[in-house]
N, C-alpha and C positions, 0 to 999 in steps of 0.2 A: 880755134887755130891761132897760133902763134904770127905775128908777124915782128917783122924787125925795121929799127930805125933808121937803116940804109934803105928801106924798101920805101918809105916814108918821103925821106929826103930826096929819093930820086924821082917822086910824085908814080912811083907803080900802084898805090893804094888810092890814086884819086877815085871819089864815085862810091869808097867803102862805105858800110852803113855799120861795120863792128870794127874796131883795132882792140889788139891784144897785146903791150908789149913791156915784158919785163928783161930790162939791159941791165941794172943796178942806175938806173936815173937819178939825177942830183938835181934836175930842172926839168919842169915840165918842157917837152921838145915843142919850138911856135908853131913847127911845120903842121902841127896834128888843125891848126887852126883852118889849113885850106882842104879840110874836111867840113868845116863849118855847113855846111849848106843840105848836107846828108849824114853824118853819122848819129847811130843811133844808142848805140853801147862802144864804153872806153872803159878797158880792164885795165888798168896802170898797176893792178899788185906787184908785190914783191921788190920795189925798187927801194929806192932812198930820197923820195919826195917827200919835204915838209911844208909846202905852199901847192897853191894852186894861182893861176894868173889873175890880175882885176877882174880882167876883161874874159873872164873864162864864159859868161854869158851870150858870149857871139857863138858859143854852140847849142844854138835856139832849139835843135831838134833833139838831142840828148834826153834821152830816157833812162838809161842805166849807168851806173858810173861805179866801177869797183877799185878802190885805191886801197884793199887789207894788208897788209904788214909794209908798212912804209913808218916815216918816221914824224907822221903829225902828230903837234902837241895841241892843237884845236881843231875842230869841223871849221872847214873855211865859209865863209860867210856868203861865198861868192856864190856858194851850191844854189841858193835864192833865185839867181839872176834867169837858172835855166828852167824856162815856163812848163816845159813835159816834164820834167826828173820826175819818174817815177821809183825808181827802184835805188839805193846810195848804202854802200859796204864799204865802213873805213875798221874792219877788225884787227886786232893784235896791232895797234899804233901807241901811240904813249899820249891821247888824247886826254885832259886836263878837263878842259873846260868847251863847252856846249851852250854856244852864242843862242840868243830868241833868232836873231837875224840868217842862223846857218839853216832853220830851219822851214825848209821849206815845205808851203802847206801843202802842194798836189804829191808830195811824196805816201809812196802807200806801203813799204819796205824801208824798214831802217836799221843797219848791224851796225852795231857799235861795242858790238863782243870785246872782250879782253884788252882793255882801255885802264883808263884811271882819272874814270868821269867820277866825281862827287855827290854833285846832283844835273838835272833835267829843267831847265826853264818852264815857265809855266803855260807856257807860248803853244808847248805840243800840243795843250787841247785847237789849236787853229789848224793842226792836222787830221784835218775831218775824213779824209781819205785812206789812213793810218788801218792795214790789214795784220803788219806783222813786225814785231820791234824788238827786236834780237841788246838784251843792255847786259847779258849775263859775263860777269869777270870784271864787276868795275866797284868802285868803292862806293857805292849810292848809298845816305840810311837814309832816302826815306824817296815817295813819290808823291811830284805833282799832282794836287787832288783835279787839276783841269786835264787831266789824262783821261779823267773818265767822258771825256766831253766826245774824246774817241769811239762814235758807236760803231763805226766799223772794225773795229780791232778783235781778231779774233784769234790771234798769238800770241803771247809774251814769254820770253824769256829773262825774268829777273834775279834767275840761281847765282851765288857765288858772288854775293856784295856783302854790304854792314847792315842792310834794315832790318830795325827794331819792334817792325813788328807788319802781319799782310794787311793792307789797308783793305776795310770793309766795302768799300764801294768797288772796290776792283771786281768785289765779285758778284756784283749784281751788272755787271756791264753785258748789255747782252748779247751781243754775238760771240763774249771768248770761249773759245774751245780749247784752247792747248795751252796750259801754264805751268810752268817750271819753276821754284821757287827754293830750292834745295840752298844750303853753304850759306844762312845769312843768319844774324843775331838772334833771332825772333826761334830758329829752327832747333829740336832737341835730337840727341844722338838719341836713339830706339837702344833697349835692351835685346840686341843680338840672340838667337834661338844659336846653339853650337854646331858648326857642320865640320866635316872633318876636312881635317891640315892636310894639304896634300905638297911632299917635298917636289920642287922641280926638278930636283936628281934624280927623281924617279921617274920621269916621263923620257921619252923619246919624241922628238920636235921631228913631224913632217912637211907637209907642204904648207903654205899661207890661204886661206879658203876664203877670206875677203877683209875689208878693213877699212875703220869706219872711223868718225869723230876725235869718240875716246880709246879707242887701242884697234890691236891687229887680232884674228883671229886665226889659231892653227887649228889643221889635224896633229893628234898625237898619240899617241899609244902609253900607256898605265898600265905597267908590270906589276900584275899582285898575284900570287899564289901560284905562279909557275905560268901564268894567264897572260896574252896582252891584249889589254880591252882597248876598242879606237874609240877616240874619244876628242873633245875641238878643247883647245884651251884658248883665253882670251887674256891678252898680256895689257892693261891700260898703259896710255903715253902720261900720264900722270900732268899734261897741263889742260887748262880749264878751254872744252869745248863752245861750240854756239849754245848748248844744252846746261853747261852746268861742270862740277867736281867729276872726275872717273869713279873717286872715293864713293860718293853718296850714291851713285848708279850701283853699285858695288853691294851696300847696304841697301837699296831700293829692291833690289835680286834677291838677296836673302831674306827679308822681311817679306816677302810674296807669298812664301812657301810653295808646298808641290801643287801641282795643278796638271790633269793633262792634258793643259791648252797650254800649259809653259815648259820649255825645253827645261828638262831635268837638269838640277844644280848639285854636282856631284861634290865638289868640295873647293878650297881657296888655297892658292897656295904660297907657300915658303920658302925661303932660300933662294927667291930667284938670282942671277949672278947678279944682275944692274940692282936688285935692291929694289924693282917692282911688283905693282901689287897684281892678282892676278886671279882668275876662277876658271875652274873644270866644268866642264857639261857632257851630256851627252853631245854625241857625233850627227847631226842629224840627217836623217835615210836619203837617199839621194831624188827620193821619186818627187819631194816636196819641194815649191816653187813660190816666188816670190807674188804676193796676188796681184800687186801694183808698184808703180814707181813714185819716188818725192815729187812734189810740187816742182813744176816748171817755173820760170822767170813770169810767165805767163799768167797761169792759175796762183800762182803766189799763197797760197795758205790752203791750193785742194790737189789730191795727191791726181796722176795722170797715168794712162792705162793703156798699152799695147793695142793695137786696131782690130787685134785677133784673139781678143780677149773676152770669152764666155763661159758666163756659169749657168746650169741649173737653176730650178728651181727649189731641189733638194740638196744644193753646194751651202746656196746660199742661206740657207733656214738653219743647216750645220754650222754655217761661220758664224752667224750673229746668234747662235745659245751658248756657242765654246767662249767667244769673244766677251758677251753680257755674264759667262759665268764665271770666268777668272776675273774679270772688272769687279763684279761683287763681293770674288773673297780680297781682292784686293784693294778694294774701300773696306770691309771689315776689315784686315787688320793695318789700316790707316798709311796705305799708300797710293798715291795719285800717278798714274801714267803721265799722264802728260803729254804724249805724243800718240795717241789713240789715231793712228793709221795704216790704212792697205799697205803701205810698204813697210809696214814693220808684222808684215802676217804672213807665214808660208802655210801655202796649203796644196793636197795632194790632189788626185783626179775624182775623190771620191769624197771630197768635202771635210777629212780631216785636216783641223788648224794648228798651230804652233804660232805665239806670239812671242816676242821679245823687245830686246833692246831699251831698258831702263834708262839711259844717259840720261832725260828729260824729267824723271821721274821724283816727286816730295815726299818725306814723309810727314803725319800733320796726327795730330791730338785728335781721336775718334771723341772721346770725352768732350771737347768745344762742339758738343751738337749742332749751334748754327753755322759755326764753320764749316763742319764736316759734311752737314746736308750743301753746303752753297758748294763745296768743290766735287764732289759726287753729281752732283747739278752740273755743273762746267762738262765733266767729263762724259757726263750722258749725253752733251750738246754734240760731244765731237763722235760720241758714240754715233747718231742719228746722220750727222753726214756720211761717215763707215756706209750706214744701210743703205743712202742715198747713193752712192756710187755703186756697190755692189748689184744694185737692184736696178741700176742701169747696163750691167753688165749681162742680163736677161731679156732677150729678144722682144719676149713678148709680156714683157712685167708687168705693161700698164692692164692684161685682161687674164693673167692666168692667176685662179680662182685662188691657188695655195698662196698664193701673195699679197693677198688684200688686207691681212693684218696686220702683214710686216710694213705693208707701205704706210696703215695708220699709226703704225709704232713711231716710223721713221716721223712723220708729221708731228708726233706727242712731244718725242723727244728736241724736233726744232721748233719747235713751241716760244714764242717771245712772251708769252703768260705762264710763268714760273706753276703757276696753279692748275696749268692744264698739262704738265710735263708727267714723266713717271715719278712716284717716288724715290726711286732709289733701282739699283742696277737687281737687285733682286727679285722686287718687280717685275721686272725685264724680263727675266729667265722667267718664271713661273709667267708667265704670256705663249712664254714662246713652247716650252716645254707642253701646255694646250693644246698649241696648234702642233705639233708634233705628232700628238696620239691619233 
């Protein structure tokens, strides 16, 4: 909810424990200080703040603090002062440089998306608390090797910088699950497979069916042969997401190939009027439903799930063979999800899945065998939480008998002995395809 700095100044907000207020601000307002004693979360986005107060530490109880598209050119240092901050979003600023001293260690969320940081002090490893660290769209080459110090880190987004190359301890860190690492030095464009040009003169634009990071998605209609087939097209915003390039999301889709746990990729198109870039799909059926929501401020790195929300035991034995069998053709041919979650899965009442939404997604040299095994690894991890939540989504999971392999699967795969994990997502399937029969 929105409030405003009349509502502030007239003390109607005493007692808040969240303000929200974007006026176009040139100065932090002092009044927000005789909140000091209770507030919990300060959304300051979208203004024209390039400071924050000394004394910004007399708000002892602050947990959250969102200042994205304002006009800092440093993380203030003052962020330190506040003993809770858990959670701290300065995205789309013009931030430079990234003091030891800004960094506060009980922080466990940190955005710093679409900046023009260089590098990360070496100090983050003293963020021991450290779940999820959004640094994609900055000019980084390269990362603090005390990052790794970070064992609770089990997100990173570092797509769309300069580094020269993925450092190797990143990937033995053991709790990460979702790594994005697309648009940097180190990364090769893939040899494209051809799909067909589809002109945008040829479609008809209907309504907007939802929209997301990196572009809007329509319904549309594809005139061919006297025909008009419905169909969603997805138009990108062409600037760099918390995820990464629209571009590489783009190229991550087409390098997938068919699968039918992935919404059909019917062609790219051309001539858009603005000059953007763009792909066709199928339309998909209406019966299909999203199986989860993103992570709350709360659960911070695990997705969260409607209170009325159950599946089978034969939903979920369907989600995680479809899900494990595109994951596999999609490590063959050498591309990384990245965002392996329930809210990126729609499935119907009868346990067919459809997965999507690349924005997050690498592509990586299947040839670097030890690479390829440690990011297949990664991705199995966040595979096994998928199961862990679905499989809470079953009344009676902990005793019904179809599920007792699925629940050792789920345990293999969050395995913190590399040796006791699966090999590889194909693996996976041939388990599951077993218990099947």
């Amino acid at each position: 909810m929105m409030n405003t700095l009349k509502q502030l100044q007239k003390g109607e907000l005493k007692g808040a424990t969240s303000l929200k207020l974007a006026e176009g601000l040139l100065h932090f307002p002092p009044e927000i200080f005789e909140l000091e004693d209770t507030l919990e979360k300060l959304d300051l986005s979208f203004n024209n703040l390039s400071a924050l107060p000394e004394d910004f530490g007399r708000l002892k109880n602050l947990k959250i603090l969102f200042c994205s598209e304002n006009l800092f050119t440093v993380l203030p240092e003052v962020l330190a002062d506040c003993p809770q901050l858990d959670i701290v979003g300065f995205k789309s600023n013009f931030i430079e440089n990234v003091s030891a001293k800004a960094l506060n260690p009980n922080i466990r969320w940190l955005i710093l998306t679409n900046n023009r940081i260089t590098d990360i002090p070496a100090e983050i490893g003293d963020c021991k608390r450290m779940q999820k660290l959004m640094l994609a769209g900055n000019r980084l080459e390269a990362l603090p090797h005390e990052l790794s110090k970070c064992l609770n880190l089990s997100l990173l987004r570092i797509s769309a910088n300069q580094l020269t190359q993925l450092p190797q301890w990143l990937l033995s860190m053991p709790k990460l699950s979702w790594l994005a690492f697309s648009g940097n030095s180190f990364n090769l464009k893939p040899e494209l497979k051809s799909i067909p040009q589809i002109n945008f003169n040829e479609l008809e634009i209907d309504s907007q069916l939802g929209e997301g990071a990196s572009g809007i998605i329509y319904k549309a209609r594809q005139h061919s042969n006297n025909q008009a087939i419905e169909t969603a097209i997805k138009i990108f915003k062409g600037a760099v997401t918390s995820d990464g390039i629209p571009e590489d999301e783009m190229i991550a889709y087409i390098s997938a190939g068919n699968h039918y746990g992935l919404v059909k990729l019917l062609g790219q198109i051309t001539a858009h009027p603005g000059g953007k870039q763009g792909i066709l799909m199928e339309l998909i059926p209406n019966r299909f439903f999203n199986l989860g929501n993103p992570p709350s401020l709360a659960s911070c790195t695990r997705d969260v799930f409607s209170d009325d929300m159950s599946l089978t035991a034969q939903q979920i034995i369907k989600i995680a063979l479809t899900i494990a069998s595109l994951a596999a053709q999609l490590h063959k041919n050498g591309v990384m999800h990245g965002d392996l979650y329930a809210h990126n899965i729609l499935i119907d009442a009868y346990g067919n899945t459809l997965f999507g939404d690349f924005g997050a997604a690498s592509i990586y040299d299947r040839n670097d065998i030890e690479t390829a095994t440690a990011l297949e690894r990664i991705e199995i991890k966040a595979y096994g939480y998928l199961l862990d939540d679905i499989l809470d989504l079953h009344k009676e999971a902990e005793t019904d008998f179809t599920l007792l392999k699925l629940k050792a699967l789920r345990n293999a795969c969050l395995a913190e002995n590399v040796l006791l994990m699966p090999t590889g997502f194909q693996f996976i399937v041939d388990e599951l395809q077993l218990q099947e029969r």
